[in-house]
The first five atom37 places (N, CA, C, CB, O) and aatype in JSON, in Angstrom:
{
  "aatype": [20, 20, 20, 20, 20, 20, 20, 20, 20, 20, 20, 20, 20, 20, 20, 20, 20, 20, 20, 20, 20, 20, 20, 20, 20, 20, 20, 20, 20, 20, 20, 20, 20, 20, 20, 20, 20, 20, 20, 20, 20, 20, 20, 20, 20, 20, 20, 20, 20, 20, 20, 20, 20, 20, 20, 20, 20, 20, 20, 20, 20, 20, 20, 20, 20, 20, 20, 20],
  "atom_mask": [
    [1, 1, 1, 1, 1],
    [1, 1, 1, 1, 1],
    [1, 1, 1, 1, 1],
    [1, 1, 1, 1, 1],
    [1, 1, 1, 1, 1],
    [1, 1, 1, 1, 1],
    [1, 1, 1, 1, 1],
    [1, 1, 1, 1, 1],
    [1, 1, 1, 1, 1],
    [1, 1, 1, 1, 1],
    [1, 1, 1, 1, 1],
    [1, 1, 1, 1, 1],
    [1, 1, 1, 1, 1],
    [1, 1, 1, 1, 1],
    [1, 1, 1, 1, 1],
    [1, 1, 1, 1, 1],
    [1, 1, 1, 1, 1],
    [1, 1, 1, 1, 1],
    [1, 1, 1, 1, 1],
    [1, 1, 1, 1, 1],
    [1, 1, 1, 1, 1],
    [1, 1, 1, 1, 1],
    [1, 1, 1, 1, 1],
    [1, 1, 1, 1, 1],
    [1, 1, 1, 1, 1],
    [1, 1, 1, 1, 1],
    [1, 1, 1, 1, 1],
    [1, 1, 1, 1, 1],
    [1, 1, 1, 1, 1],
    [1, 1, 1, 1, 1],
    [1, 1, 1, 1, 1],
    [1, 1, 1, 1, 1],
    [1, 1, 1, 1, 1],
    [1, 1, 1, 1, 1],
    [1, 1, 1, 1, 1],
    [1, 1, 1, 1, 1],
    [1, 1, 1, 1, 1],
    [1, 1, 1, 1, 1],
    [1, 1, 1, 1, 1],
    [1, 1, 1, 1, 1],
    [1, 1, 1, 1, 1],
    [1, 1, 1, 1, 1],
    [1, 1, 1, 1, 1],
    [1, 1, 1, 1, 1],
    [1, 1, 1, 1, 1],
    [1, 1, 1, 1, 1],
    [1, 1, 1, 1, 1],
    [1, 1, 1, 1, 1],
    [1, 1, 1, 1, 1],
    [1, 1, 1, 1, 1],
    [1, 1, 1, 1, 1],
    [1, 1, 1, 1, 1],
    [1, 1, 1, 1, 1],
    [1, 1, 1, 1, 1],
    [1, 1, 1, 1, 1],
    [1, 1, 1, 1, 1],
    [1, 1, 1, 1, 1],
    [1, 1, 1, 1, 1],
    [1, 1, 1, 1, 1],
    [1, 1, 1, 1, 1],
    [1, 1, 1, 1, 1],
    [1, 1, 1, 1, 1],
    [1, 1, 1, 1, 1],
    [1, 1, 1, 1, 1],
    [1, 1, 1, 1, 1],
    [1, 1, 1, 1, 1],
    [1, 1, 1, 1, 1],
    [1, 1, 1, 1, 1]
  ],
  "atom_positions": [
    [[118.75, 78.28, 87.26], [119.09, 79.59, 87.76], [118.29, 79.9, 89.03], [118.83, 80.65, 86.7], [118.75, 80.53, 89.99]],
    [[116.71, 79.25, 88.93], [116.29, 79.79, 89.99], [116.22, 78.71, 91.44], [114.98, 80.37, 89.53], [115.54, 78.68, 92.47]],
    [[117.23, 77.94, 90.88], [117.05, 76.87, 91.84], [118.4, 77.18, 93.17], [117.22, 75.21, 90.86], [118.52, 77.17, 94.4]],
    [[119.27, 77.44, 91.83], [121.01, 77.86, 92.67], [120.15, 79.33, 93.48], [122.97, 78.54, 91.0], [120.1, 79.26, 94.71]],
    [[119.71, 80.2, 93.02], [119.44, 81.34, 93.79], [118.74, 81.22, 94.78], [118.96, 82.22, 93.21], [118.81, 82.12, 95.62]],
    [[117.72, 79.92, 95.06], [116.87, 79.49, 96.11], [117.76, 78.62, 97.24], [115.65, 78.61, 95.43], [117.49, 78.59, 98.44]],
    [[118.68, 78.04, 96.72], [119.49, 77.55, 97.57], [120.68, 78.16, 98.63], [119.92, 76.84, 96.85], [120.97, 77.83, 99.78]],
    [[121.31, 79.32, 97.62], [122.05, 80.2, 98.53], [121.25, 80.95, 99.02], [123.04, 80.92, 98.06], [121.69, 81.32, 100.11]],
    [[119.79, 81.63, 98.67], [118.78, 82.32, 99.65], [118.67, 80.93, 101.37], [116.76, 82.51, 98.41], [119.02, 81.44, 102.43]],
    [[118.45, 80.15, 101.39], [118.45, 79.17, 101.95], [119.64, 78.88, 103.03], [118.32, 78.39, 100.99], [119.39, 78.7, 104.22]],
    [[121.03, 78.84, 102.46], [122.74, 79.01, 103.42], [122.69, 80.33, 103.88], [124.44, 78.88, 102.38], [123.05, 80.58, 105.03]],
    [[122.42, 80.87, 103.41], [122.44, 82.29, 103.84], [121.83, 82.68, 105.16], [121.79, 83.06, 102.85], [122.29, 83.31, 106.12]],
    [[120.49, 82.03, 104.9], [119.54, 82.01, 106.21], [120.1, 81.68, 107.27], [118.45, 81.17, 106.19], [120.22, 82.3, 108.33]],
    [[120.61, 80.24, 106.85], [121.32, 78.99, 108.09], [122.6, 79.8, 109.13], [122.37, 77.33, 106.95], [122.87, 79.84, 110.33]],
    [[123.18, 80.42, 107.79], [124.34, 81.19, 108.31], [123.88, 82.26, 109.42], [125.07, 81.93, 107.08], [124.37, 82.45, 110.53]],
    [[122.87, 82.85, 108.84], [122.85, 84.13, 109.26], [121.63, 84.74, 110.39], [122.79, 84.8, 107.99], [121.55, 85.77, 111.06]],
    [[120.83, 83.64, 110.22], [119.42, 83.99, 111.12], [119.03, 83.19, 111.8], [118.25, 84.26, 110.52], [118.67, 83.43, 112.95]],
    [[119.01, 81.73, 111.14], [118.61, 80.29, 112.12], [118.37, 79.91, 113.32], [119.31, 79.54, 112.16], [117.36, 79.37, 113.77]],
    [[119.83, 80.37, 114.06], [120.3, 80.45, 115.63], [119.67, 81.52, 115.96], [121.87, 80.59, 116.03], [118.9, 81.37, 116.9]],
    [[119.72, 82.57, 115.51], [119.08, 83.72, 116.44], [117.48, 83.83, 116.37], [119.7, 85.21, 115.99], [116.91, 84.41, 117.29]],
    [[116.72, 83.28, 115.27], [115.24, 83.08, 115.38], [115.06, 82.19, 115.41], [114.44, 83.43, 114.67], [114.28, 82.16, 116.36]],
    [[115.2, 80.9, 114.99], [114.86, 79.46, 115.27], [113.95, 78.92, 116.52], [116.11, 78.84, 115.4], [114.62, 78.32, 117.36]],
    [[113.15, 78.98, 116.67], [112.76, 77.49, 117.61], [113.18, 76.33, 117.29], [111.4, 77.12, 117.69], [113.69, 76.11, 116.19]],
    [[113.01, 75.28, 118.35], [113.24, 73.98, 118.27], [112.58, 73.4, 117.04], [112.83, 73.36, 119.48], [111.43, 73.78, 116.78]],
    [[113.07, 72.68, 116.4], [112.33, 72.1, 114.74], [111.65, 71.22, 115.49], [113.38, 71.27, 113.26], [112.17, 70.58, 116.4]],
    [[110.06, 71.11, 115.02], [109.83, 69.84, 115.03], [110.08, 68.46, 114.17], [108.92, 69.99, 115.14], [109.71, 67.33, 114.48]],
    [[110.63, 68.77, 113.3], [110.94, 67.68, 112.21], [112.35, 67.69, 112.12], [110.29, 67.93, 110.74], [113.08, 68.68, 112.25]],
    [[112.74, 66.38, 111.85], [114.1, 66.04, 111.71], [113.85, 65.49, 109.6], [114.63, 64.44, 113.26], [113.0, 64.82, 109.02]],
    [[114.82, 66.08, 109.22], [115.8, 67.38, 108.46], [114.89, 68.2, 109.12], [115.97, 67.65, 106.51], [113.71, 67.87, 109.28]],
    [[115.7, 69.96, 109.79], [114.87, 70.91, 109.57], [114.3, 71.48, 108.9], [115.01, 71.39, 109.76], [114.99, 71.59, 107.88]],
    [[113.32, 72.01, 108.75], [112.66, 73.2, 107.48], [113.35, 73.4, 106.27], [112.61, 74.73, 107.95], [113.0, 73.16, 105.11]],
    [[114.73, 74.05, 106.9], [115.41, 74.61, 105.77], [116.07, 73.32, 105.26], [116.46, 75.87, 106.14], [115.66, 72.84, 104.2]],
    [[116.82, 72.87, 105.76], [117.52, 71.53, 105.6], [116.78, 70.91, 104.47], [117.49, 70.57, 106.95], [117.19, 70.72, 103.32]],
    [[115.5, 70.59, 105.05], [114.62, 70.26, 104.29], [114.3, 70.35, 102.63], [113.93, 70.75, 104.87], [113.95, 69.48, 101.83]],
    [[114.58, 71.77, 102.5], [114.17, 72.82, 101.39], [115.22, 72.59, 100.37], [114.13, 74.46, 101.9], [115.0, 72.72, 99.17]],
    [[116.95, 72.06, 101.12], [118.17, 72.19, 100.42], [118.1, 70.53, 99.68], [119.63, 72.6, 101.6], [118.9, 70.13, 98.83]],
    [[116.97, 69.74, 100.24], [116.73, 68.72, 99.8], [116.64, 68.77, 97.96], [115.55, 68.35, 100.6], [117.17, 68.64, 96.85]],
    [[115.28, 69.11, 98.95], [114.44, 69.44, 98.27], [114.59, 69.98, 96.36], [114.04, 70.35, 99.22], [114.37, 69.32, 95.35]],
    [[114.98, 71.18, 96.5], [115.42, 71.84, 95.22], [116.82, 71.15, 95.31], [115.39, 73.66, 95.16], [117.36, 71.63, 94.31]],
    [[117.48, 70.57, 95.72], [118.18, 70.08, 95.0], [117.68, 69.13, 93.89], [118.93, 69.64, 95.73], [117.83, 69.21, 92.67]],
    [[116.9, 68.0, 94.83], [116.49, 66.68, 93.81], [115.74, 66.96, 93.12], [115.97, 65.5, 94.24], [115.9, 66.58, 91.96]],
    [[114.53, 67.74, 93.46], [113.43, 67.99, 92.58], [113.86, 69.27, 91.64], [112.07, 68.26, 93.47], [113.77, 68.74, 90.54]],
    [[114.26, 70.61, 91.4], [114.63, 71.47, 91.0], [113.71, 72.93, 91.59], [114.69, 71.08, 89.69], [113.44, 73.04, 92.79]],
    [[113.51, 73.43, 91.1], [112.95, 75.22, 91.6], [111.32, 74.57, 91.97], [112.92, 76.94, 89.76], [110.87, 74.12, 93.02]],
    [[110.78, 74.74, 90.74], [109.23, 74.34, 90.71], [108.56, 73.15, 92.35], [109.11, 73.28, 88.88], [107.94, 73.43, 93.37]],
    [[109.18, 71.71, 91.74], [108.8, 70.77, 92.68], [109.36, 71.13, 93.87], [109.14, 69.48, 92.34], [108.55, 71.11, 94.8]],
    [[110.41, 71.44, 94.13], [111.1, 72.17, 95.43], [110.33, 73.09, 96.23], [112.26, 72.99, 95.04], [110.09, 73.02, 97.43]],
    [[110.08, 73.72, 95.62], [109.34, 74.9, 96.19], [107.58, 74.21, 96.85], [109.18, 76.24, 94.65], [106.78, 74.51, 97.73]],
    [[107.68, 73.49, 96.09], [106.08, 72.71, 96.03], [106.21, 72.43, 97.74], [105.89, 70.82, 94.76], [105.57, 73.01, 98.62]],
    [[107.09, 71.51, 97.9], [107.53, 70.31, 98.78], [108.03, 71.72, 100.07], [109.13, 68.94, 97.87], [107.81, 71.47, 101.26]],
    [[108.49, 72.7, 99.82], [109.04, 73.67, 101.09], [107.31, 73.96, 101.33], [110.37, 75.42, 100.61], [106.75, 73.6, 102.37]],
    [[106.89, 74.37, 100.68], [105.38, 74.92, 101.37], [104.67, 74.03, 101.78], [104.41, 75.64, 100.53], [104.14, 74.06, 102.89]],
    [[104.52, 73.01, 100.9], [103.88, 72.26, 102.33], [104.31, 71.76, 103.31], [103.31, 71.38, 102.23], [103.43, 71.26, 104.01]],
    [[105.21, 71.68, 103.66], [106.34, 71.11, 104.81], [105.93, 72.45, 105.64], [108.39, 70.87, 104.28], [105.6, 72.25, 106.8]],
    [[105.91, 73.76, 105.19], [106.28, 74.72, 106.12], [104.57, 74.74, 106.95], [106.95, 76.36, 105.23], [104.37, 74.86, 108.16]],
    [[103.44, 74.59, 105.79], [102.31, 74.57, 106.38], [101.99, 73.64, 107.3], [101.55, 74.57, 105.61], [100.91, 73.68, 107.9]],
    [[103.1, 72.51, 107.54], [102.37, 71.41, 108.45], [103.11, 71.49, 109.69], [102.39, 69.82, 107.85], [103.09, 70.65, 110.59]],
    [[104.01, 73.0, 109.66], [105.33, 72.85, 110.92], [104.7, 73.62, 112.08], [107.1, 73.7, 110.47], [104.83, 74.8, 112.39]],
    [[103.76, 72.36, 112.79], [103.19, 73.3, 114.08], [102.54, 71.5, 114.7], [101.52, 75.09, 113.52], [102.19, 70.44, 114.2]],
    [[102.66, 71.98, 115.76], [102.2, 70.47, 116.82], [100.96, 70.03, 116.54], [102.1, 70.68, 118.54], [100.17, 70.97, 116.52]],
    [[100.42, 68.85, 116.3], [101.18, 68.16, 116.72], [102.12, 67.0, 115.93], [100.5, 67.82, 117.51], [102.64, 65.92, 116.19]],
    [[102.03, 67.69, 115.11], [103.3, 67.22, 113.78], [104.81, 67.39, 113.97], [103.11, 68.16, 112.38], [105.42, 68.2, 114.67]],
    [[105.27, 66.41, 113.15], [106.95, 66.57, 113.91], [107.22, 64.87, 112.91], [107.1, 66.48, 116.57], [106.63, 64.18, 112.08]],
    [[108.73, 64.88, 113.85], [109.0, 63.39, 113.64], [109.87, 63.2, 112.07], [107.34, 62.52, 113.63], [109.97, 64.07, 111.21]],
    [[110.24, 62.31, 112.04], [111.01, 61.97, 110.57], [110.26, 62.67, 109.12], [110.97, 60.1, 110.35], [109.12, 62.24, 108.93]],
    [[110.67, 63.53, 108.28], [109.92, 63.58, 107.12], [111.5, 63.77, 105.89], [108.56, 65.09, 107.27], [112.63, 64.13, 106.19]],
    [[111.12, 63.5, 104.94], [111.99, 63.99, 104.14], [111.83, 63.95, 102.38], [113.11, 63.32, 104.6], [111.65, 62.82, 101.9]],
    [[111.87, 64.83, 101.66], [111.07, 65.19, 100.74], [111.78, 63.69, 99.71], [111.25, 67.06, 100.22], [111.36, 63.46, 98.58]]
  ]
}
């Protein structure tokens, strides 16, 4: 339950905010991209694990291929 609700919190974003706040990602999957990985394979808990630290390391000079 809280995984589907983290995921459409997530499309929603993409849809709706991404383009208009976004900077350039440094990482290829983006952030969010990332996140849809993420709780998919792993579920709510490990998902969530794997978005925060991804989000804590999203600043230069880090970048480059990652994927949960």
């Amino acid at each position: 339950m809280f995984t589907k609700a983290a995921i459409l919190a997530i499309k929603y974003y993409q849809k709706s905010f991404y383009r208009k706040t976004a900077l350039p990602c440094l990482f290829e999957p983006s952030c969010s991209q990332y996140s849809l990985i993420a709780f998919n394979k792993y579920g709510f808990l490990i998902g969530m694990i794997k978005t925060m630290r991804r989000l804590m390391k999203c600043k230069p000079p880090n970048g480059g291929i990652d994927l949960p």
